[in-house]
Phi, psi and omega in degrees: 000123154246127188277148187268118130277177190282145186255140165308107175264350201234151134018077176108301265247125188259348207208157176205153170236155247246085181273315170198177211259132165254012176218168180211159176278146214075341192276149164245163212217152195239139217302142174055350164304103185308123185264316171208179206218138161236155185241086179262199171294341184255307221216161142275143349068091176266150191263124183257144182277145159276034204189134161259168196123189178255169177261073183275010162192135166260113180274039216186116148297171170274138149123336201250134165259150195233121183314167135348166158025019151291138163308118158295298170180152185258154188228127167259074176335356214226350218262157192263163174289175177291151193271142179295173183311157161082338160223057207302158151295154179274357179288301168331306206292323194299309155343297186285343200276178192316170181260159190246161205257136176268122168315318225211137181267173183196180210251116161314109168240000165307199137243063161289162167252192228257171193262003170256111185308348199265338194245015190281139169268129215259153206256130173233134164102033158301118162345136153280131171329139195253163196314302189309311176302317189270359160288005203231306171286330159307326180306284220283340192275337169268332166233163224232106172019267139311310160321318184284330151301336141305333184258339156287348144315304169297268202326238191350034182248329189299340213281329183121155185292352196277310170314316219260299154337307229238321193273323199292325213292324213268341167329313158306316165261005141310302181291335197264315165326303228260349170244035174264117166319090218279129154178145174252147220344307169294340158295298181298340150229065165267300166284014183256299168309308182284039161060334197315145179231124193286345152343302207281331193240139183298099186288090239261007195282173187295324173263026163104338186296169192240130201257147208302337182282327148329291191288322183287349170272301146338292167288318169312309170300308174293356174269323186308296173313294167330311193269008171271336158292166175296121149345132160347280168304348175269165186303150175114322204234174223222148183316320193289312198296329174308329198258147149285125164254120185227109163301143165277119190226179134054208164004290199316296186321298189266345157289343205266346148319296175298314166281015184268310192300328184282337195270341190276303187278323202251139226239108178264139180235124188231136199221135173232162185224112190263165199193116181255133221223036189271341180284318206299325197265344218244329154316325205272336148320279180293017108338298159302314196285318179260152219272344180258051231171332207277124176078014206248102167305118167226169193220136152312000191269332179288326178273335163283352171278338178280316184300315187282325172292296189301306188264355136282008141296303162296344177219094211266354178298321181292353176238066167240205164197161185272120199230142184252106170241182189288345143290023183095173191297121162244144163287148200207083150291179172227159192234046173207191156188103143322027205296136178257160209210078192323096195253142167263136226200146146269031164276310205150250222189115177241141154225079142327142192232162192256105162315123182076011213285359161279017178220027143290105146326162153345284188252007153286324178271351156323282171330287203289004193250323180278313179321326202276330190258322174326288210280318152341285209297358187206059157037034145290350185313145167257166172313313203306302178323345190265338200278155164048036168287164179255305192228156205200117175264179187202118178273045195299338157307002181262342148245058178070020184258100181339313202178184193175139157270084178307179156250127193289147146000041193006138164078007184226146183253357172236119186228148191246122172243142196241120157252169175334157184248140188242160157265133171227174166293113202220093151032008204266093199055038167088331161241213192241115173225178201278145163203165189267117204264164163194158184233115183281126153289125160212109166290110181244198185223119211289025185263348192256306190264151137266161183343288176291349160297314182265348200264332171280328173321244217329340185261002187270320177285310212286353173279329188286328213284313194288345177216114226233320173298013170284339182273014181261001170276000000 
């Protein structure tokens, strides 16, 4: 037997949480074969196995978080495959067969619903079952995981001692089978997104699995009900019964550590700017239009990540960071710039960074700025991505907000809030026309920049937004 523990896939990283299992115990699994998807602070994370064998115990539910170096799952390197189709063991056939009436009562604990059928919820425009679902849900609704590894126990007792032996051995993973939730990775988490804990819902699939029309039916119905109930604000139910509890985990968790930690320690000066940025849209406009462009998303957020590379550069203090050693304080500057680019995910707020990113083109950095939002949105950032930014824009303009006092970065000393972009009233050569406005943010930390430091950084971007050739100089 070899136990896996969990391993630091990130920087640091003390915990993970287990979002869902690709093996079930008994099953055998081959050297690199992804085995489970972890949920750490930065990424989702699949685990490839290092060990070949069968799989006799997962030490960790979905859903349950697990330190570092904890048992993860044991693998028996020794253990024989499984009997081929067509000639099951007998413990398998006894398994597999019609379900049988439990001899003995017991306390439902599967996860199945419950045998009184009158308190069942009713599902809508659910699929009809096919016989095999529905012989599979009489299975889990009438016996209980264990109890059903029992009575396949009794029945093997007729078999002879060596069968009746061979099944007590395998019995846990018997129970454990049978009290694994059938569906596959993308229904769980699809039902994960959706809050849905797949226990409560019945899987109409031909063996009984619970299918993405399942779930989604699930939720029409639990949506149905939310709005027949009484509205929050009304009379009848009492405050305690109103409040929502939402454990903090996995993202959620290690932003709000950090930004406690950035806000506590590093003594934020925070300076703003309006901007007229009507050259920045009418660039961005011939941008679309060229062919080394063509099929390339750009935004105005691409000419301000080229302004914030161009004006640390010029001012190379904002791009650093403060280090506590057993010798007193060092500034670490960098002679590179990571930039990072805050995305809201539905884990919660990543701010993944574009390496190097002072030796990006134009449209090379076009590229890594959609790749960067691409790979945020659909929970994929990796660790590496997450590590050594130097410097951090914050886009807030995309959800309509003038402006804002971001909070720097853990490990960084500059952070840039990019807002909307407007049509406003302007100033020009005496009068007043319409031009497209914006308001730049920006925070540092004042042990690093001082006042006049961060106020030329910001008129330094804020010189690129308004005339974008200046960057051909």
């Amino acid at each position: 037997m070899t136990t896996f523990n969990l391993p630091d896939v990130g920087e640091g990283l003390t915990e993970a949480d287990i979002a869902a299992w690709k093996v079930a115990v008994g099953d055998t699994v081959e050297v690199n074969q992804v085995f489970v998807e972890i949920e750490t602070a930065k990424s989702l994370v699949e685990l490839p196995s290092p060990y070949a064998g069968v799989v006799t115990e997962l030490h960790a539910a979905e859903g349950e978080t697990l330190a570092v170096d904890s048992p993860l799952i044991t693998i028996d390197e020794e253990g024989n495959k499984p009997a081929p189709t067509g000639t099951p063991e007998p413990a398998e056939a006894l398994a597999t067969a019609a379900p049988v009436a439990s001899e003995e009562p017991g306390p439902l604990v599967g996860s199945g619903p419950t045998a009184d059928a009158s308190h069942r919820r009713q599902r809508v425009n659910r699929p009809a079952p096919s016989e095999s679902g529905k012989r599979t849900a009489a299975v889990r609704a009438e016996s209980a995981p264990a109890a059903l590894a029992d009575q396949i126990s009794r029945r093997a007792q007729g078999l002879g001692a060596a069968v009746a032996r061979e099944v007590d051995k395998r019995k846990p993973a018997v129970a454990n089978f049978m009290d694994r939730v059938l569906a596959k990775p993308p229904v769980r988490r699809l039902a994960k997104e959706l809050n849905i804990d797949l226990q409560d819902v019945v899987g109409t699939g031909t063996q009984g699995e619970i299918t993405r029309e399942d779930v989604n039916s699930y939720n029409a119905q639990r949506a149905a009900e939310r709005d027949a109930a009484p509205l929050y604000w009304q009379k009848g139910a009492s405050q305690e019964t109103r409040i929502e509890r939402i454990t903090v985990r996995g993202v959620r968790k290690a932003t709000a550590k950090a930004m406690v930690d950035s806000a506590f320690t590093a003594p934020h000066v925070s300076i703003f700017v309006d901007v007229d940025a009507s050259r920045t849209m009418e660039y961005i406009a011939r941008l679309k239009k060229s062919r080394d462009f063509e099929g390339i998303k750009v935004s105005p957020l691409l000419v301000l990540a080229r302004a914030v590379i161009w004006a640390a550069a010029r001012n190379p203090s904002v791009n650093a960071s403060w280090v506590e050693t057993e010798n007193g304080a060092e500034i670490h500057q960098k002679h590179f710039l990571n930039l990072g680019i805050a995305a809201a995910t539905p884990r919660g707020l990543l701010v993944p960074n574009i390496k190097d990113a002072q030796n990006l083109s134009m449209r090379e950095l076009a590229i890594a700025l959609n790749e960067l939002a691409t790979t945020a949105r659909a929970g994929k950032t990796a660790p590496e991505d997450m590590r050594n930014g130097t410097l951090s824009i914050t886009n807030i303009g995309v959800l309509g907000i003038d402006t804002g006092t971001p909070i720097i970065n853990p490990g960084e000393v500059a952070i840039v809030a990019f807002g909307t972009i407007r049509q406003k009233p302007w100033v020009v050569d005496g009068e007043v026309v319409p031009r497209w406005i914006t308001t730049l943010g920006g925070s540092f930390d004042h042990r690093v920049v001082d006042g006049d430091l961060s106020a030329r950084f910001m008129a330094d971007v804020a010189a690129i937004m308004e005339e974008p050739a200046l960057l051909l100089d």
